[in-house]
C-alpha positions in Angstrom: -57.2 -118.3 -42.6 -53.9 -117.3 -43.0 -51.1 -117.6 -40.2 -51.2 -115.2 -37.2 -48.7 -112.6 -37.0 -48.4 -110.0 -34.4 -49.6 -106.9 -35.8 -48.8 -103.0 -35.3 -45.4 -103.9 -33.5 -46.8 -101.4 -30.7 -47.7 -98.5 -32.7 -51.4 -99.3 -32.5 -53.1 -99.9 -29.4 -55.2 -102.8 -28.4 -58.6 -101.0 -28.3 -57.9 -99.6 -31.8 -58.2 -100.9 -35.2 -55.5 -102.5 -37.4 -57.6 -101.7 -40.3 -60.2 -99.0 -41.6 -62.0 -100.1 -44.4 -63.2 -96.9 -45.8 -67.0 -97.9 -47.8 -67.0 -94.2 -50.1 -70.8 -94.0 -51.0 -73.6 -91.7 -52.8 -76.9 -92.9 -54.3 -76.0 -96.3 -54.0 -78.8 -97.7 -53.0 -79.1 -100.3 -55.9 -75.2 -101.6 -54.7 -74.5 -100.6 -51.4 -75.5 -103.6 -49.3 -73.6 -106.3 -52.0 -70.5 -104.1 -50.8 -70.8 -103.9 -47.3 -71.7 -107.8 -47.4 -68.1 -108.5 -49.5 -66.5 -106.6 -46.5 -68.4 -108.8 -43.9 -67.1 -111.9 -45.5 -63.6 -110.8 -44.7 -61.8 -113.2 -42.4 -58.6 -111.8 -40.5 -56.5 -112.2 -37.3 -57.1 -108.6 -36.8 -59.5 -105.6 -35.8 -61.0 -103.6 -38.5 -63.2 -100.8 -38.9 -65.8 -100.1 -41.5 -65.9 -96.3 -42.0 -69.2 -95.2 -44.8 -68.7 -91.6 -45.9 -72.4 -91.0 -47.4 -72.1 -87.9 -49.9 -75.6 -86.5 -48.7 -77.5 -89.4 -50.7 -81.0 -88.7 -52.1 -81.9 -92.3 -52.4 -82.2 -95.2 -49.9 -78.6 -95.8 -49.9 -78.6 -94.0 -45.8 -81.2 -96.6 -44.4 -79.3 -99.4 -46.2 -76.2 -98.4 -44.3 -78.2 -97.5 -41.1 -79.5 -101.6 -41.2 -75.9 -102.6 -41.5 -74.8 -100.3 -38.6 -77.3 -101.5 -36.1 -76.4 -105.1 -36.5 -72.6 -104.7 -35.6 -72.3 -101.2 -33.8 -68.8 -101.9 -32.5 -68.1 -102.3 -36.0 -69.4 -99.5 -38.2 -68.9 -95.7 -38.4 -71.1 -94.0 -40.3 -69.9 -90.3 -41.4 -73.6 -88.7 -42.5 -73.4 -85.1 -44.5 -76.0 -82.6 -44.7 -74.5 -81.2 -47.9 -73.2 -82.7 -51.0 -69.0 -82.4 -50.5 -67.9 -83.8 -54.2 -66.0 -86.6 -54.5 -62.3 -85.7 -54.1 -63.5 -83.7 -50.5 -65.4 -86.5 -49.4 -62.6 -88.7 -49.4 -60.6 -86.4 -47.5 -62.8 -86.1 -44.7 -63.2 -89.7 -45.0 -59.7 -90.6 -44.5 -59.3 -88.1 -41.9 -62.2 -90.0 -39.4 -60.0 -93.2 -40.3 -58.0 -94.7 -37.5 -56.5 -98.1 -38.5 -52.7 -98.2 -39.5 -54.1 -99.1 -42.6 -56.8 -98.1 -45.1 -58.9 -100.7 -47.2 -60.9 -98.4 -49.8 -64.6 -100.1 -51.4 -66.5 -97.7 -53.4 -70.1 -97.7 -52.6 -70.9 -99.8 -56.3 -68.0 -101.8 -55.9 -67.2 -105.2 -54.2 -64.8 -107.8 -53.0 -64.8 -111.3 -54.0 -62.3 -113.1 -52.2 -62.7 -113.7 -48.2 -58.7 -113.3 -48.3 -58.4 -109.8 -49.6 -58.2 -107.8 -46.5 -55.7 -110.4 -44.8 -53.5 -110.7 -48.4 -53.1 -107.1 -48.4 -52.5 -106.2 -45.5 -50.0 -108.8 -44.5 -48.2 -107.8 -47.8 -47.8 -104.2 -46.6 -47.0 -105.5 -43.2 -43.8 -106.8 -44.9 -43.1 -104.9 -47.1 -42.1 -101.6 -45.9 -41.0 -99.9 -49.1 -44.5 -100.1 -50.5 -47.2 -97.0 -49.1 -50.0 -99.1 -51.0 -50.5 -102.0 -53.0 -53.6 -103.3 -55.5 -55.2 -106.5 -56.9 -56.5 -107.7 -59.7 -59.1 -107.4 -60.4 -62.2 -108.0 -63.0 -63.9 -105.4 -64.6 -67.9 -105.6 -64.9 -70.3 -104.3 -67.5 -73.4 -103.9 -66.1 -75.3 -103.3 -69.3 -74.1 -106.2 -71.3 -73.4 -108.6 -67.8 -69.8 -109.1 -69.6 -66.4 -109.6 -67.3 -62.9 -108.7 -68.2 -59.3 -109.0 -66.1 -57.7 -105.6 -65.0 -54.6 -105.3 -65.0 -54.7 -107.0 -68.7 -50.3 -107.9 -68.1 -49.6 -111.2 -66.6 -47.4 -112.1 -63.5 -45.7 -115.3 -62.8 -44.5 -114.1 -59.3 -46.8 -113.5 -56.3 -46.3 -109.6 -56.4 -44.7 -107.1 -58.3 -43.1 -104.1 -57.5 -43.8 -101.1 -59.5 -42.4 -97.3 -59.9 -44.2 -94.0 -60.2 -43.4 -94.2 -63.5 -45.1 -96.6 -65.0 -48.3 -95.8 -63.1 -48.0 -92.3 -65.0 -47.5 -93.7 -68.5 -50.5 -95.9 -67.8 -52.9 -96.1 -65.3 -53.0 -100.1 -64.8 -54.3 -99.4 -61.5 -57.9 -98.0 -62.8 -59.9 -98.6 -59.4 -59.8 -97.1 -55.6 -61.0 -100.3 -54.6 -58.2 -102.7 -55.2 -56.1 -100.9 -53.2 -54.9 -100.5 -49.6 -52.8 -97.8 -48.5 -50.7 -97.1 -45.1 -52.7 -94.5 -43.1 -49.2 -92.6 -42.5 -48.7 -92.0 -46.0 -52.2 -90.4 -46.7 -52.1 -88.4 -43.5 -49.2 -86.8 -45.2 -50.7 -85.7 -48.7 -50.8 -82.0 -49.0 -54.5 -80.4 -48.8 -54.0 -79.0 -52.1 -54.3 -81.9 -53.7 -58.1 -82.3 -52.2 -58.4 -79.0 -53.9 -58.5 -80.4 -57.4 -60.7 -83.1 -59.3 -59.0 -86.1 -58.2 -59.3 -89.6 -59.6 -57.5 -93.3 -58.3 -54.8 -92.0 -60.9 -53.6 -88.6 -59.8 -54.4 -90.1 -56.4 -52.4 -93.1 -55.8 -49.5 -91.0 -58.3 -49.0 -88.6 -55.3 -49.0 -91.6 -53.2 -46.2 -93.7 -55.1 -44.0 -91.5 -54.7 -43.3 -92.5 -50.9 -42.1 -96.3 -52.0 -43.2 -98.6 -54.7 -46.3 -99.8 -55.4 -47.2 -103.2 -55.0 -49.0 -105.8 -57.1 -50.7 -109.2 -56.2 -51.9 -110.5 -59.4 -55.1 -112.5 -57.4 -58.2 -111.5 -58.5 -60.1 -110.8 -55.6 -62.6 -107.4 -56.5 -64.7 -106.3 -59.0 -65.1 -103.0 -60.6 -68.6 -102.4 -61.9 -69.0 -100.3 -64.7 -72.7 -98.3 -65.3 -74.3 -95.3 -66.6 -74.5 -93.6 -63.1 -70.8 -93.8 -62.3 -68.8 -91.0 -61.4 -66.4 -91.5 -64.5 -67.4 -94.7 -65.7 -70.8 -92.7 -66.3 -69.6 -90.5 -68.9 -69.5 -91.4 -72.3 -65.5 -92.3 -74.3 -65.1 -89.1 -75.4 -65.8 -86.9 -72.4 -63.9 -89.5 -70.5 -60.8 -88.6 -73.0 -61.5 -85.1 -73.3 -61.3 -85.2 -69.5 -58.3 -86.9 -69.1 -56.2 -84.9 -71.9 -57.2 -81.8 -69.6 -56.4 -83.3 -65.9 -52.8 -84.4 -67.3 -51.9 -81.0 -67.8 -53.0 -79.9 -64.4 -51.5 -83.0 -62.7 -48.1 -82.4 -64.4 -47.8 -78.8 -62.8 -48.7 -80.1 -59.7 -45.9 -82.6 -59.6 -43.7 -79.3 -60.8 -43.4 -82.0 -63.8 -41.5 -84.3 -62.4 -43.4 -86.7 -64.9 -43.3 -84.7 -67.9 -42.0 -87.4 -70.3 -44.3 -89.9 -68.9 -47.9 -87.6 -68.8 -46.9 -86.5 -72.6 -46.5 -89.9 -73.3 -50.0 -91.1 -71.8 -51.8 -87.5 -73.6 -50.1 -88.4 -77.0 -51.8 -91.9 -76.4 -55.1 -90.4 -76.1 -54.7 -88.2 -78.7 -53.5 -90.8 -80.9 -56.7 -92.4 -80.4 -58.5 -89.8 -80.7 -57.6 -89.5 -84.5 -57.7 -92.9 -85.0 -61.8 -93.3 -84.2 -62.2 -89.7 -85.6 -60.0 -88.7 -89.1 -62.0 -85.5 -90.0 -60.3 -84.0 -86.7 -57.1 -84.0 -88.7 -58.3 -82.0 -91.1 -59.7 -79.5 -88.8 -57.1 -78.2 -86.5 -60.1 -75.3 -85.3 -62.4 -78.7 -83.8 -62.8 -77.8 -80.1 -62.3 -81.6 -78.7 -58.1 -80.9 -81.2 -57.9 -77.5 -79.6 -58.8 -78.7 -75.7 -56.7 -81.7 -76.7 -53.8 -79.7 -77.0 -53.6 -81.2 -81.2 -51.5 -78.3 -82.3 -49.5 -79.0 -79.3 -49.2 -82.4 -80.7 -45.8 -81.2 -82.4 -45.1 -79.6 -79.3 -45.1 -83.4 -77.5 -43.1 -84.9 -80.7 -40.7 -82.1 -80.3 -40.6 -82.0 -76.6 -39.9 -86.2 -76.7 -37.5 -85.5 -79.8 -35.6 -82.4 -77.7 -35.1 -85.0 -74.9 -34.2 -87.8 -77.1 -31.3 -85.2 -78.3 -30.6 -84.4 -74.7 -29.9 -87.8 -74.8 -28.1 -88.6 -77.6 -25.6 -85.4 -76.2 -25.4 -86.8 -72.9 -24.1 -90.5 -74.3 -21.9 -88.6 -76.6 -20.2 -87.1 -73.9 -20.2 -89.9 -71.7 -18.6 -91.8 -74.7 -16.0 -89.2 -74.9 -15.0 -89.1 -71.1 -14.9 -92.6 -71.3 -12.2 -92.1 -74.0 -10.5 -89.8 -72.1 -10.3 -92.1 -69.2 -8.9 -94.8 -71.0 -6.2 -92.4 -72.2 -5.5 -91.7 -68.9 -5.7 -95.0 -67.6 -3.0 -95.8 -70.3 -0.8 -93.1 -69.1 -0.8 -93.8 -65.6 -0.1 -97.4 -66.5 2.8 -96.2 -68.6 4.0 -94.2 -65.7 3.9 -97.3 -63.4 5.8 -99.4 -66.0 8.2 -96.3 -65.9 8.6 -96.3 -62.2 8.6 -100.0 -61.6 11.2 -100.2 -64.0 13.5 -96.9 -62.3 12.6 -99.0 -59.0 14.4 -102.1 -60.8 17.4 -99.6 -61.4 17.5 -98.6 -58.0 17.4 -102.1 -56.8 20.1 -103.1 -59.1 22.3 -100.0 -57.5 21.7 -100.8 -54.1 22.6 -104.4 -54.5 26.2 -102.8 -55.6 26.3 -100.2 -53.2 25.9 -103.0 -50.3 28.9 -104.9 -52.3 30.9 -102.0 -52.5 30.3 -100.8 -49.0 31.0 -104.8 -47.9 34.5 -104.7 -49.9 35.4 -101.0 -48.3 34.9 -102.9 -45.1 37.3 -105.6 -46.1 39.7 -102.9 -47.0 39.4 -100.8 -44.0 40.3 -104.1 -41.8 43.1 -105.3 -44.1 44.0 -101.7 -43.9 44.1 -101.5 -40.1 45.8 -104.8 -39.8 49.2 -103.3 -41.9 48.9 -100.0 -40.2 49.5 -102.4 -36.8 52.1 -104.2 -38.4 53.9 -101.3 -39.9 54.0 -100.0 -36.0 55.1 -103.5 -34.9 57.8 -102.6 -37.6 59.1 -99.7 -37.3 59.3 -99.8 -33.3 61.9 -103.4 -34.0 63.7 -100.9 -35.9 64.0 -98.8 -33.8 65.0 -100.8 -31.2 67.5 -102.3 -33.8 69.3 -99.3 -34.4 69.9 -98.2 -31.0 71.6 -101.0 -30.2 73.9 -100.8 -32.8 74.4 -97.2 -31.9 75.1 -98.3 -28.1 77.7 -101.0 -29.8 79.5 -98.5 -31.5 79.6 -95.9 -28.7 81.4 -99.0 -26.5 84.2 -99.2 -28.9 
């Protein structure tokens, strides 16, 4: 068990959960107690909820559940439905009845595989406040052939990595709702529009990274099982890409298309592959699967990524040239300085000899003042002088 820390920081009471672990289910009878066992297993220093949303199952998957309930009744909530909501609106009502500062989602045919998962992540958004979720890795598993596979396929030498919005869009290396844990705060504030449309993990946790960053612990501790009866993972490779190439265009007007570059990037991807398993489609721009696939608008991508490329190219240019201009004014303002430090050298020099002037004007002024008193020391002897001499002469 990992080191205690002290949890919530008061924003949580004691009575209430730290953690919701929201168990999405329908018809999942054949899987639904492996996954509620892998969340058992967990071990924390923390309270946590299980929440099951059951999408009106057919099956046995409500008694299953029911079993699990009745053993730990503090611990589970079971949301029961007398109608069939669809995926995207059953996950909204599920996050709604959550009520942990933090949501841990497992998908009904899904399950954990480390004991650590629940504590890794958590901690993890506990200290990292830029983050509004964050994912493992995680192994992918083919029911029908019993093969495994590592998701994300990229390697990390660090132990997490931060990732932006924009590399989520130009490739979904997330892939699976339950790797991921998100901050309840952030999902509380997701517009209900978004509920409104078919929503995957992709679009989802899209809207989602655009709070903070999203991040990464490259520990394997899920699994992400693959089988006919999936939602998605049911349908066959083309439907899947036909799909896809149809929910990009929506999800890039929804994001007023913020993402533009990066959703034409990911569709030119699909449709890339598209021709590359199927070379009669371009020969036939009129094939339905070109047409939905926006084919003709193929160009229309090249162009649009060639317009921006020019954008681009304009941009530097004119960065290039302000640059230029800069320098040239850089140089004339030095010039200017050099002119002005060398006038302030001038002016220097000129005060220096107006000080020597103004000291030997002094000099003068005294030497002056000392003959003025001696030409009056002068003039009154002489005065003196010849009025005696006058007096003398009178006498005779």
């Amino acid at each position: 068990m990992s080191e205690a820390i002290t949890w919530g920081e008061g924003k949580v009471s004691k009575d209430a959960p730290l953690v919701s672990v929201l168990v999405v289910t329908c018809n999942h009878e054949q899987y639904i107690a492996e996954a509620l066992s892998s969340v058992l297993m967990q071990e924390c220093d923390f309270q946590y909820e299980i929440v099951v949303a059951d999408d009106c199952s057919s099956d046995g998957t409500p008694a299953i559940v029911q079993s699990f309930a009745e053993k730990d009744p503090h611990l589970f909530r079971v949301l029961h439905s007398p109608h069939r909501h669809g995926v995207t609106r059953n996950y909204q009502r599920a996050f709604g009845a959550c009520r942990g500062e933090y949501i841990a989602v497992l998908e009904g045919d899904d399950y954990w595989t480390s004991p650590h998962k629940l504590s890794r992540q958590v901690r993890f958004l506990h200290e990292h406040r830029e983050c509004p979720l964050c994912f493992n890795r995680f192994v992918y598993y083919y029911e029908n052939s019993g093969r495994f596979t590592l998701h994300p396929a990229f390697e990390v030498d660090t132990p997490y990595k931060l990732i932006s919005s924009e590399e989520l869009v130009k490739d979904n290396f997330i892939g699976n709702l339950s790797a991921c844990v998100y901050r309840k705060s952030v999902v509380a504030m997701l517009e209900e529009s978004l509920y409104a449309m078919k929503v995957y993990d992709w679009m989802f946790n899209i809207v989602l990274s655009q709070y903070g960053l999203i991040g990464y612990l490259p520990e394997v501790m899920s699994a992400y099982r693959k089988h006919a009866s999936g939602t998605f993972a049911g349908l066959s490779v083309e439907e899947q890409e036909q799909e896809m190439l149809e929910l990009i265009d929506i999800y890039n007007d929804y994001l007023d298309r913020k993402f533009e570059i990066e959703f034409m990037y990911m569709k030119n991807r699909i449709i890339e592959t598209i021709d590359s398993r199927t070379k009669y489609l371009a020969a036939d721009p009129q094939d339905p699967v070109r047409r939905s696939a926006g084919h003709d608008g193929k160009t229309n991508i090249y162009d649009l990524l060639l317009s921006r490329e020019r954008d681009l190219v304009s941009c530097r240019n004119s960065v290039t040239g302000l640059r230029k201009e800069l320098a040239e004014r850089d140089d004339t303002i030095n010039g200017l300085r050099k002119e002005l430090a060398e006038k302030d050298n001038t002016i220097n020099g000129l005060r220096e000899k107006l000080a020597e002037s103004e000291s030997i004007l002094t000099g003068l002024r005294k030497k002056y003042i000392e003959c003025e008193a001696r030409w009056s020391a002068l003039e009154q002897c002489r005065s003196w002088k010849i009025l005696r001499i006058f007096t003398n002469v009178r006498r005779r």
